[in-house]
C-alpha positions as CSV (number, residue, x, y, z in Angstrom):
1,X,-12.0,-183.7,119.2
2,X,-11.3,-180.1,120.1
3,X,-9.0,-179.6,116.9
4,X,-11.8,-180.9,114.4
5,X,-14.5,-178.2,116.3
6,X,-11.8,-175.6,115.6
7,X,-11.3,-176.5,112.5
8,X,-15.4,-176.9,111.8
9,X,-15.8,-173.7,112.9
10,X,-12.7,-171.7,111.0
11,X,-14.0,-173.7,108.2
12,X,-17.8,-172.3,108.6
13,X,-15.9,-168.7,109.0
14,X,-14.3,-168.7,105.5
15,X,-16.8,-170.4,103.4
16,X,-19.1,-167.0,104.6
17,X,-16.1,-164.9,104.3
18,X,-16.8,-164.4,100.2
19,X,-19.3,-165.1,98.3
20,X,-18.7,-166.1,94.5
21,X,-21.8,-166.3,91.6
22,X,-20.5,-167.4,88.4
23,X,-22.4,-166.8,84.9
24,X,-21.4,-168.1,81.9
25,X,-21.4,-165.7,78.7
26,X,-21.1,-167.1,74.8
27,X,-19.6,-165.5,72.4
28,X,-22.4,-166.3,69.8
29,X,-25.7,-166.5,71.8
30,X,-24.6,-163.6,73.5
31,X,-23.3,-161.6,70.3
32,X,-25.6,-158.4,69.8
33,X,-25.4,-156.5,66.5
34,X,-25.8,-153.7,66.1
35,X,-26.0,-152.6,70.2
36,X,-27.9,-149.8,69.9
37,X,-30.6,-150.3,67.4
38,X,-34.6,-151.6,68.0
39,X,-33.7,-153.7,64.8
40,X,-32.1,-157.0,65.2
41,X,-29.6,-158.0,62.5
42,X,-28.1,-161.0,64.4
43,X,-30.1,-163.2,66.4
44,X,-28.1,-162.9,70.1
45,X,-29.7,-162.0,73.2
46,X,-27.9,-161.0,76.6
47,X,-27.7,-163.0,79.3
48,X,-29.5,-161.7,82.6
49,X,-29.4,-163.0,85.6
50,X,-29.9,-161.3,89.2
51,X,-27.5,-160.0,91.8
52,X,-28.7,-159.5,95.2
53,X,-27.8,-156.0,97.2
54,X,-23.8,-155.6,98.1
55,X,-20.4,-154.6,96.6
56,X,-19.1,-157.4,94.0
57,X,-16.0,-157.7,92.3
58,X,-16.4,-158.9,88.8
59,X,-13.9,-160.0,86.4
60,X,-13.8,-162.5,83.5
61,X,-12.4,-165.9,85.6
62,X,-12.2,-167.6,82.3
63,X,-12.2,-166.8,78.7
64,X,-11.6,-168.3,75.2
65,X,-14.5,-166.7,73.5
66,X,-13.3,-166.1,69.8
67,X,-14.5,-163.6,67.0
68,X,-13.3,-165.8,64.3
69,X,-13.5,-169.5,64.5
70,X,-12.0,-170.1,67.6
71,X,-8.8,-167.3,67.0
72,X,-7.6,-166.1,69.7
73,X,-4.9,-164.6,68.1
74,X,-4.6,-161.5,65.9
75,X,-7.2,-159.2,68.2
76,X,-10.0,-161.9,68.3
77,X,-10.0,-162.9,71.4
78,X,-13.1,-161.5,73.2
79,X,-11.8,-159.9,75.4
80,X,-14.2,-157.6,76.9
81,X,-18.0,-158.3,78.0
82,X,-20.9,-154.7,78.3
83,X,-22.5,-154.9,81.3
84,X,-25.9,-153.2,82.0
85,X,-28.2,-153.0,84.8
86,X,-29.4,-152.3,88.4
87,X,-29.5,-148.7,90.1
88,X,-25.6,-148.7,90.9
89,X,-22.6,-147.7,88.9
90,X,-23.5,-150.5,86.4
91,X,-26.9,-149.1,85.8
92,X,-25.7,-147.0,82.2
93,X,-23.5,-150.1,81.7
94,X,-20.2,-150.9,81.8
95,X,-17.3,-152.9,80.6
96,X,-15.8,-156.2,82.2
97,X,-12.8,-158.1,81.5
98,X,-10.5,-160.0,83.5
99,X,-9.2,-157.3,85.9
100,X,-11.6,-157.2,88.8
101,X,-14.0,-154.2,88.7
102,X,-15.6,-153.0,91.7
103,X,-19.9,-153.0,90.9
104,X,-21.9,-151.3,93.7
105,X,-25.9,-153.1,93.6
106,X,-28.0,-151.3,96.1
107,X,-31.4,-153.4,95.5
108,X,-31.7,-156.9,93.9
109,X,-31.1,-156.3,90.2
110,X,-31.2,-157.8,87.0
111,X,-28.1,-157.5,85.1
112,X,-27.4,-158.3,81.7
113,X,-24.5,-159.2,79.9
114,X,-23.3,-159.3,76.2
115,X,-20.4,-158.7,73.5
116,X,-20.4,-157.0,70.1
117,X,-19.2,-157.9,66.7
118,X,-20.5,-157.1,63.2
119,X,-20.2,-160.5,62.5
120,X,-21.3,-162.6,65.0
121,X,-22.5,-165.8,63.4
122,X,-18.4,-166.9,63.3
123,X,-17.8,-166.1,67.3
124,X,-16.7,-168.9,69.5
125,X,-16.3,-170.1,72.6
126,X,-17.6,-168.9,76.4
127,X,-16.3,-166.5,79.4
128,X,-17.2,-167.4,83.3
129,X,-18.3,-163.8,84.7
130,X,-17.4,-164.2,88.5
131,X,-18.7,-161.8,91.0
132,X,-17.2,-162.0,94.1
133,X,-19.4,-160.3,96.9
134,X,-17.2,-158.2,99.4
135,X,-19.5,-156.3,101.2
């Protein structure tokens, strides 16, 4: 009895030890062309969704997301995702791929997420974005 209380309790211990969110990005829906323009030539939007205050680490977990029928080869894999928002270091936006980057959120924030291409109506496939909360 004492060894399953022990192993309760470790088990309580690690499942607050990190806490992972996981969005999921499309390489179509979430295609914006051009970026930086009030005119919308393609019809993507960016994802958003919210991240509560803390210090995450945020990678691509998972990514097949094509720029040309489902190529991966021949530089179309996806393989970077902009990130935009809250009043940290992502709040000019920044880039994410599947090296962990350290994002710093110091209020609950909306973030949004999306990739680029001047043709976005052949992209394919999705990423997971993972944010891992460390502190």
């Amino acid at each position: 009895m004492q060894t399953k209380v022990k192993a309760l309790l470790l088990l309580a211990f690690l499942s607050f030890g990190s806490q992972a969110e996981t969005f999921t990005i499309s390489g179509k829906a979430h295609c914006i062309y051009p970026p930086l323009s009030n005119s919308k030539v393609q019809a993507g939007t960016a994802l958003q969704f919210q991240l509560a205050p803390g210090t995450y680490n945020v990678s691509l977990a998972s990514n097949n997301m094509s720029c040309m029928n489902g190529s991966l080869t021949n530089g179309c894999l996806i393989s970077s995702v902009y990130l935009q928002g809250g009043l940290g270091n992502g709040r000019w936006g920044t880039t994410i791929n599947s090296t962990p980057m350290t994002l710093n959120i110091p209020t609950t924030s909306t973030m949004m997420a999306f990739v680029t291409d001047d043709n976005c109506v052949d992209n394919t496939g999705y990423a997971t974005i993972q944010a891992t909360k460390v502190q």
